[in-house]
C-alpha positions as CSV (number, residue, x, y, z in Angstrom):
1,X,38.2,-4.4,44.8
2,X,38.0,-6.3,47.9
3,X,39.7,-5.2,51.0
4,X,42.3,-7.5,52.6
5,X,42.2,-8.2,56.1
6,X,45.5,-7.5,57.6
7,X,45.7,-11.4,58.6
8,X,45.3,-12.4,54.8
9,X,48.0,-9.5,53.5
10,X,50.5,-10.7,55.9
11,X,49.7,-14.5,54.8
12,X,50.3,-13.1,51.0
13,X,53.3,-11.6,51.9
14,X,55.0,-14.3,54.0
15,X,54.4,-16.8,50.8
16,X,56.8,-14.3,48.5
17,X,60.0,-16.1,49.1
18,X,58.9,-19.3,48.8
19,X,57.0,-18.2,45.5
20,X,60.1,-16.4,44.0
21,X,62.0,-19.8,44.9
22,X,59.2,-21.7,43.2
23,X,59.2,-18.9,40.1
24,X,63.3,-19.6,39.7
25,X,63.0,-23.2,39.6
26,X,60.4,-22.6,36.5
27,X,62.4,-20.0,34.3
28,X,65.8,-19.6,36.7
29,X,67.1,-16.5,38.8
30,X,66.5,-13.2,37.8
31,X,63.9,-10.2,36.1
32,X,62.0,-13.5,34.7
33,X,61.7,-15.3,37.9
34,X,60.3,-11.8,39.9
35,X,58.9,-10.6,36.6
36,X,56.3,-14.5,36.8
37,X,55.9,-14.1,41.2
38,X,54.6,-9.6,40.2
39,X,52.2,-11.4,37.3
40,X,51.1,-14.1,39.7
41,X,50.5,-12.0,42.6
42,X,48.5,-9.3,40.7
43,X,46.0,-11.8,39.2
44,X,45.8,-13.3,42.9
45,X,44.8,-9.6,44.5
46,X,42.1,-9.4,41.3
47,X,40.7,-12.6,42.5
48,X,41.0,-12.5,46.1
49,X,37.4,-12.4,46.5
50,X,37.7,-16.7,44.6
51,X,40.0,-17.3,48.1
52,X,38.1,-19.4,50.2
53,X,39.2,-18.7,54.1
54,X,40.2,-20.9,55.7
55,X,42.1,-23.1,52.9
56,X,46.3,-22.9,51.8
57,X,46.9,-19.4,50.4
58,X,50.4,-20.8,49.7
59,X,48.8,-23.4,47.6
60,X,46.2,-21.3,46.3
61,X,49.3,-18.7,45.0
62,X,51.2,-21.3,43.8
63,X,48.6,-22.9,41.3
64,X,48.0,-19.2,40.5
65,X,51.7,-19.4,39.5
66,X,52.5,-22.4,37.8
67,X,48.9,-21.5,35.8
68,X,50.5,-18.3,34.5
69,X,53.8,-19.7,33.9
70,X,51.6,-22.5,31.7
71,X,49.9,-19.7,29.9
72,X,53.0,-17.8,29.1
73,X,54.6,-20.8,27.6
74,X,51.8,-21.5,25.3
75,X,51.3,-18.0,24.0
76,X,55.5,-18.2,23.5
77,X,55.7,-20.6,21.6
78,X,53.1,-18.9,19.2
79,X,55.3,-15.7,19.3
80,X,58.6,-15.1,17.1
81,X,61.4,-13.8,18.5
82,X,62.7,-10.8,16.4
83,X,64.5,-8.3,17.9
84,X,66.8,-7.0,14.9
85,X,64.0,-7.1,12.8
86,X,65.5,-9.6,10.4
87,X,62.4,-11.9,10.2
88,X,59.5,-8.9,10.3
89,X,61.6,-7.6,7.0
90,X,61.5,-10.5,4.7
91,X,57.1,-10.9,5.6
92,X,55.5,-9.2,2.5
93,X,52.1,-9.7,1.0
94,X,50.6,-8.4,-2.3
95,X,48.2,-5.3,-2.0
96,X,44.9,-7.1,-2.1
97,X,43.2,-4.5,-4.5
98,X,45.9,-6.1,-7.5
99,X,43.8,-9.5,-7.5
100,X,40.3,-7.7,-6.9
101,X,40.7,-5.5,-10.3
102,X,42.5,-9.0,-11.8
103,X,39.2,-10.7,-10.6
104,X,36.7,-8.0,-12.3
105,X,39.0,-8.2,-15.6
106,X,38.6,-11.8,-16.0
107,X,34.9,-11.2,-15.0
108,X,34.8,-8.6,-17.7
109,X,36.3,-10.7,-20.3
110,X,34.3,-14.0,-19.0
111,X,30.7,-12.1,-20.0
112,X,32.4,-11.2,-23.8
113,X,32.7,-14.7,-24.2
114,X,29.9,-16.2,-26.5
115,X,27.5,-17.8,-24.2
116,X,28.0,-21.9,-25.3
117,X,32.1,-21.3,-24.3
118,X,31.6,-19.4,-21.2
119,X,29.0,-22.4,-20.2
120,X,31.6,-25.6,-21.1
121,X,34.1,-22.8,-19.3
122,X,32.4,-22.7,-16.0
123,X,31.1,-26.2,-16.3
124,X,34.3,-28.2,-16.7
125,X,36.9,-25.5,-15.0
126,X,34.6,-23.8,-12.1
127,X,32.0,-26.2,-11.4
128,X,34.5,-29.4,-11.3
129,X,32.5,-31.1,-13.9
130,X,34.3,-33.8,-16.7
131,X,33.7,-33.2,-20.0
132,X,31.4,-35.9,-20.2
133,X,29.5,-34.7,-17.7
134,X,29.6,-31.7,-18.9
135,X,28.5,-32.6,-22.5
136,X,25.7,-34.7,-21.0
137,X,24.4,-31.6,-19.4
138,X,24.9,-29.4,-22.7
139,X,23.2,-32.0,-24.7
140,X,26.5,-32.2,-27.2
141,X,29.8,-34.8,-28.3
142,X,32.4,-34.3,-25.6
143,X,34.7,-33.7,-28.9
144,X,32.1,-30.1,-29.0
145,X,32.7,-29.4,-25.3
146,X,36.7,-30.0,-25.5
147,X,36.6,-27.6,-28.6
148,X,34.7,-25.1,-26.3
149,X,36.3,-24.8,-23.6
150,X,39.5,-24.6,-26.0
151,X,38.4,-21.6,-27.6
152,X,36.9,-20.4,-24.5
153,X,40.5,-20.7,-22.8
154,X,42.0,-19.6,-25.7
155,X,39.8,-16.0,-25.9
156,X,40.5,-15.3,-22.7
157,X,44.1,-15.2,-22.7
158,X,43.2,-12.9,-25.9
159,X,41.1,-10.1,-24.0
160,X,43.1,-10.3,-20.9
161,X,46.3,-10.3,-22.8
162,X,48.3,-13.2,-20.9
163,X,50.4,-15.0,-23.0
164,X,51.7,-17.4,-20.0
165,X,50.4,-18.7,-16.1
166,X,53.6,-16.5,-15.0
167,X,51.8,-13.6,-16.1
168,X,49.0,-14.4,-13.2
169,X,49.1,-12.4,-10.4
170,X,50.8,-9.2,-8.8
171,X,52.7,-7.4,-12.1
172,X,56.7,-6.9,-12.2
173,X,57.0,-3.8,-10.5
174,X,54.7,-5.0,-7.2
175,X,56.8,-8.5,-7.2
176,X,60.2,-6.3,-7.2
177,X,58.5,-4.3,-4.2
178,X,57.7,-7.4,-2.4
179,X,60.4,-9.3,-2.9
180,X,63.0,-9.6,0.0
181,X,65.8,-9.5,-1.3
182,X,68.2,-6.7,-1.7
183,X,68.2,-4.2,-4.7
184,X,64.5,-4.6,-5.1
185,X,64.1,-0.8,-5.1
186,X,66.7,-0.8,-8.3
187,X,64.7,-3.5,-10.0
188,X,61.3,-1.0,-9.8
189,X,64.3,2.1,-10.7
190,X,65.3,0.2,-13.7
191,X,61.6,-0.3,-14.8
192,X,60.5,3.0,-14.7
C-alpha cells in the first residue's frame, strides 16, 4: 500500500463534505449516503497509486463515486429484496437424482425394446426425423414406421408403468414436499 503524503491526505479529507453532499443527492441523507462516500473512499486509498499528481482529486473522488453508486444500482436491481423470508420460502426445486434414476429407467426399458421400434423410436421422437424420413432411412411404408413407433410408445409406458404424461417427473410425495403451499407436510403424513 502506498504511503500518502500529508499534502494528498489533507486534499482527501477536505473533499469529504462536498462528497457526502454529492453521495445524498444520489440515494438522500443518511447511513446510505455515508455508507456510498466510506465505499468510495476505500476503493480511492486502494488505488491511490492510479492518482496522477497534479490533476483534481475532488474530481478524481467523485467519478470514483458516482462509479460505485452505478455499480451498486446494477447489481440491485439483480438482487431480491426478502427480508421476512416470504419469497426465499416459496423457491423449491426437485432433488436432481429423481430425474437421473427416471433417465436410466427409460434407458433400461429403451434397450428391452426390439431393435426395429427402438430405431423408428429414436428416429422420429429423438432425432427430429418425419416419418417419411424416417421410413426412407429404414427402407419401409411410413404405415410400418407409424405402427413402430406405436408399439414402441406403447411398450414403454408398459415397462415403466406410466399410464399418463402426469405421471412424468418428481412422484407424489416429492411434489407435496415441494410444493409451497401450506399443509404440504400433511399431504406426505396422509401418504404414508
Amino acid at each position: 500500500m502506498a504511503t500518502l503524503s500529508a499534502e494528498i491526505r489533507e486534499e482527501i479529507i477536505s473533499c469529504i463534505p462536498s462528497l457526502r453532499a454529492f453521495a445524498a443527492s444520489l440515494v438522500g441523507v443518511g447511513d446510505r449516503a455515508d455508507d456510498l462516500v466510506q465505499e468510495a473512499l476505500m476503493k480511492a486509498w486502494a488505488n491511490i497509486s492510479r492518482f496522477q499528481a497534479g490533476t483534481n482529486m475532488k474530481a478524481w473522488l467523485f467519478i470514483i463515486l458516482r462509479n460505485t453508486f452505478y455499480s451498486e444500482c446494477r447489481k440491485r436491481k439483480r438482487e431480491v429484496q426478502d427480508v421476512d423470508g416470504q419469497y426465499s420460502s416459496t423457491l423449491a426445486e426437485h432433488p436432481g437424482q429423481i430425474g437421473h434414476l427416471d433417465f436410466e429407467d427409460f434407458r433400461d426399458a429403451l434397450d428391452k425394446l426390439p431393435a426395429d421400434q427402438r430405431e423408428a423410436l429414436i428416429l422420429i421422437c429423438a432425432s427430429g426425423f418425419s416419418y417419411e424420413e424416417a421410413a426412407e432411412i429404414c427402407e419401409c411404408a411410413v404405415g410400418t414406421m407409424k405402427s413402430r413407433v406405436n408399439r414402441a410408445r406403447n411398450r414403454l409406458s408398459e415397462i415403466l408403468s406410466v399410464d399418463s404424461a402426469e405421471e412424468f417427473g418428481p412422484d407424489q410425495s416429492v411434489r407435496a414436499a415441494v410444493t409451497a403451499s401450506p399443509g404440504g407436510m400433511e399431504k406426505i403424513s396422509a401418504m404414508d
